[in-house]
N, C-alpha and C positions, 0 to 999 in steps of 0.2 A: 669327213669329220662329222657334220652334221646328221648322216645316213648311221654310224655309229652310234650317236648320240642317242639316236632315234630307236633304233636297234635295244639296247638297253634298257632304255627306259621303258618299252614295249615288254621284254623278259620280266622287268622286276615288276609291273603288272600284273603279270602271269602270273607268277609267283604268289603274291597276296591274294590271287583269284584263288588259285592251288590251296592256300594253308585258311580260307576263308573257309571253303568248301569242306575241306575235313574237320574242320572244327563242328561244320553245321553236321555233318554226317555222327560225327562222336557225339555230339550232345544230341542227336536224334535216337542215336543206339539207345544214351544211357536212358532218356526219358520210355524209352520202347520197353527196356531190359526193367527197367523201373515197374511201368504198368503190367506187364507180366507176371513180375514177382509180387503184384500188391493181389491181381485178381488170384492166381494159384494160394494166397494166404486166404483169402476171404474164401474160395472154394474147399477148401481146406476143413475148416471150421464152419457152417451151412451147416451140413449136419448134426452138428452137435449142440446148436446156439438154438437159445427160446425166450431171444427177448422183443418184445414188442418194440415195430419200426415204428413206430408214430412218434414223429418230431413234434414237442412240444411250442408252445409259444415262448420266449424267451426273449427279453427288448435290453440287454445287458449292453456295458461298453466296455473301455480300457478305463482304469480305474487313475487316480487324479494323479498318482505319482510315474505315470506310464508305464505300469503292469498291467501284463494282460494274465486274467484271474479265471480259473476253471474251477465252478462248483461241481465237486467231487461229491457223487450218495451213493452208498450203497443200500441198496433193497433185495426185500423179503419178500416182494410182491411175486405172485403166481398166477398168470393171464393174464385178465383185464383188472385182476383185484386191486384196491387204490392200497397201499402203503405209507406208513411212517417212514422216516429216512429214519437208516438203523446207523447209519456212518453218513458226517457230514463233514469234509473239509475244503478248503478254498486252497489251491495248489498256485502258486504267481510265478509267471515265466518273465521277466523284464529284459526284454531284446540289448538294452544298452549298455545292461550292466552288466549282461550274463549270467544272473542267478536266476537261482530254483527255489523256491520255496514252500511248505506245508505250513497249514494253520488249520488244527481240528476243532471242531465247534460240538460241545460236550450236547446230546440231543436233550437234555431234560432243563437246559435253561430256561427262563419264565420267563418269557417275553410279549410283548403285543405282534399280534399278526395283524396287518393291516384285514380291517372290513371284518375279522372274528374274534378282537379282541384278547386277553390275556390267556397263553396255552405253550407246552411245551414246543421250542422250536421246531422238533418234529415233526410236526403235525400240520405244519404246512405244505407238507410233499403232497397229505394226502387230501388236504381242502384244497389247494389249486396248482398241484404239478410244481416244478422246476421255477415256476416264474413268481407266483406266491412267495417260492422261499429265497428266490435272491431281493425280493420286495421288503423282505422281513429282514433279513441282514442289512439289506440299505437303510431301511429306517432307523433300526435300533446301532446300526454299527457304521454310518456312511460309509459304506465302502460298495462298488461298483463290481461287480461280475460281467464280462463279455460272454462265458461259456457255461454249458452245464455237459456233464456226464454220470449217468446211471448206471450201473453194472450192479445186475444180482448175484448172488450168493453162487449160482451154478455156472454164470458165464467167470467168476473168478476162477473159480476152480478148472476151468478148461482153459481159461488166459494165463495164467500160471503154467498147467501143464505142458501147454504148448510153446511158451517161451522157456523154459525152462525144465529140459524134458530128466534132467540130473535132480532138480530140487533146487531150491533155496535154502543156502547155508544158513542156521539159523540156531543161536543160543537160547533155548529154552531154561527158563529162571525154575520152573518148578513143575512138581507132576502137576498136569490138566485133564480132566476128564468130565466134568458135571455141565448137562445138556450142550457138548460141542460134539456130538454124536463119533468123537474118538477119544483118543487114551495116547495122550504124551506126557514123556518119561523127561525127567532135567536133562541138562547136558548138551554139546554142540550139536548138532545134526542136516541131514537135509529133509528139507519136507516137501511134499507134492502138495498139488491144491487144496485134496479134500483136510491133509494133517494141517497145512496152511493158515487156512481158510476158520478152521478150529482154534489154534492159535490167538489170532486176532480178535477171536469172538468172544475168547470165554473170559468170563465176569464173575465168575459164584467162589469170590476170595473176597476177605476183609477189604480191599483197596477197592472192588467193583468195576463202576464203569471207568473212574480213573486209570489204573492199569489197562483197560481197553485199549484205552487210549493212547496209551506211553507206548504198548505195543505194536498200535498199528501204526504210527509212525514212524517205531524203531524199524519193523518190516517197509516201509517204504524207502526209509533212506536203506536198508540192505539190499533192496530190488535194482533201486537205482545204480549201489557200487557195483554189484556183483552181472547188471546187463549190462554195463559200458565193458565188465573182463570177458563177456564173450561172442558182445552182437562188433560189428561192422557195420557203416553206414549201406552196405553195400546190401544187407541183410533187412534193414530197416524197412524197405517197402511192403515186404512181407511179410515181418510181423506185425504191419498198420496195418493189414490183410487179415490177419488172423486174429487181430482183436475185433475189426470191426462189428463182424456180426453177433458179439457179446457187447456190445454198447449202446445206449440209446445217448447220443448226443448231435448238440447243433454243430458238432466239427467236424469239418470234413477233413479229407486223406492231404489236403496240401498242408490247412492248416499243423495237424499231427507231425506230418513229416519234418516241416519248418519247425516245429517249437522238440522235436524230439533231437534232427540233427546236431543242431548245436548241444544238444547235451550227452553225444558220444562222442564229437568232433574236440570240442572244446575241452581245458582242463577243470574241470567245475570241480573242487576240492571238499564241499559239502553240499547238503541242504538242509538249508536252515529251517526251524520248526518252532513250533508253538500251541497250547492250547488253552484254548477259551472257555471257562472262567480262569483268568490267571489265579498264582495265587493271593491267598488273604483277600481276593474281591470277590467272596461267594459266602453264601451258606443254606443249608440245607432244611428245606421248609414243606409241612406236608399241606395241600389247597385241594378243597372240595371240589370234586370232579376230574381232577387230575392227579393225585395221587402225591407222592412225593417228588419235589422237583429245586431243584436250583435257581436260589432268589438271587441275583446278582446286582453290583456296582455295577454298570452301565459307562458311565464316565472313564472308571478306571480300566474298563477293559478296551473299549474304544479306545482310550488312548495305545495303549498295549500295543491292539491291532495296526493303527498306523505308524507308530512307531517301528513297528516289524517289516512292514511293508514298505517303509519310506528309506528304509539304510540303502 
């Protein structure tokens, strides 16, 4: 009876030894099959990528309401040239709650730059990098950034083509052609990076940089619906692969991975959006040495911001 006992209890050992071992074997595959698929996306794009690797300094955290907050810029820079942020938004992933969020910051607001005084918020990218300009939003807006991300004009255009080698379905409100170095027609369409990328940019209509702006958000949240109808998480390692070498930022490929999963895994139903100066707290003022620029309520738009960020 006892040799029985013994007997058994010995097999069902076995057994969790058994189903222990394949698990560690499965989740060895997939972390294997994972880093394969990240470096074949980063080898992929190497050639076609020319942005400068130099990692900024950047001393950001998770912001008070427990978001963790990615300053989004796009630049115009070529080499070592220093740039104005030509696109500035703060993107908030919030692990608890599960959302997504965009907030674009209109680049001609007038605000104090710590240490240079009053100048469009732009203009901090190019007096001290990534770290300047989340110094400049914490002051004037307390709000905390943990990340920054840079992509230029040319790595868009190859991160687009490569995730999306069909296009981006995409309703164009009106013909666009003046300085986006293409010619788009109204009506729904798909567009590649370079038509894309034109899109988002052009300004030289009655509405300006504001329509900028309405559309590059509009194109974010259609990036986002239209990549959950066709990636798989499965797929995911390697397009962090394929972005990377068009990025300069302090996140690395776990980070990405993590804050990307949950937003094909999960049912994220929108992303919420916003931009800065809201309305009725602006108006429009021309100052010596900077041209014409956006004098803002401060108060009212801060509130704004954390109210958006705290739902």
């Amino acid at each position: 009876m006892r040799s029985d006992r013994y007997e058994q209890k010995k097999q069902k050992k076995k057994k969790w030894k058994s189903i222990v071992l394949i698990l560690f074997l499965i989740c060895f595959g997939l972390i294997g099959y994972s880093y394969f698929q990240y470096k074949q996306g980063v080898s992929q794009s190497l050639k076609k990528a020319n942005i400068e690797t130099k990692e900024f300094e950047f001393n950001g955290d998770k912001d008070q309401y427990g978001g963790t907050n990615i300053l989004l810029l796009g630049s115009d820079a070529r080499g070592n040239e220093k740039s104005r942020a030509d696109t500035i938004m703060i993107a908030q992933y919030h692990p608890d709650k599960g959302t997504y969020k965009v907030m674009s910051i209109m680049r001609d607001i007038y605000v104090n730059i710590p240490g240079y005084g009053k100048h469009k918020i732009n203009a901090a990218l190019a007096l001290g990098g990534p770290e300047l300009l989340r110094k400049t939003i914490k002051e004037n807006f307390d709000i905390d950034i943990k990340y920054y991300s840079i992509v230029d004009f040319n790595g868009f255009v190859h991160l687009i083509d490569e995730a999306f080698p069909k296009g981006v379905e995409i309703e164009v409100e009106k013909a666009m052609s003046a300085y986006i170095g293409v010619t788009l027609q109204p009506g729904l369409q798909r567009l590649d990076g370079e038509h894309l990328l034109g899109y988002v940019r052009f300004r030289h209509d009655a509405v300006g940089d504001f329509g900028r702006v309405e559309r590059q958000q509009k194109v974010i949240k259609e990036i986002g619906s239209q990549f959950k109808s066709i990636q798989t998480i499965t797929k995911l390692p390697k397009l962090v692969g394929v972005i990377t070498p068009f990025v300069n930022t302090n996140m690395d490929a776990t980070d990405i991975l993590y804050i990307g999963k949950d937003f094909i895994s999960k049912d994220i139903q929108d992303i919420g959006t916003l931009r800065i100066p809201v309305d009725g707290s602006y108006s429009n003022q021309r100052v010596s040495g900077s041209g014409s620029v956006l004098a803002i309520d401060l108060e009212k738009n801060k509130q704004a911001i954390h109210e958006f960020l705290a739902k």
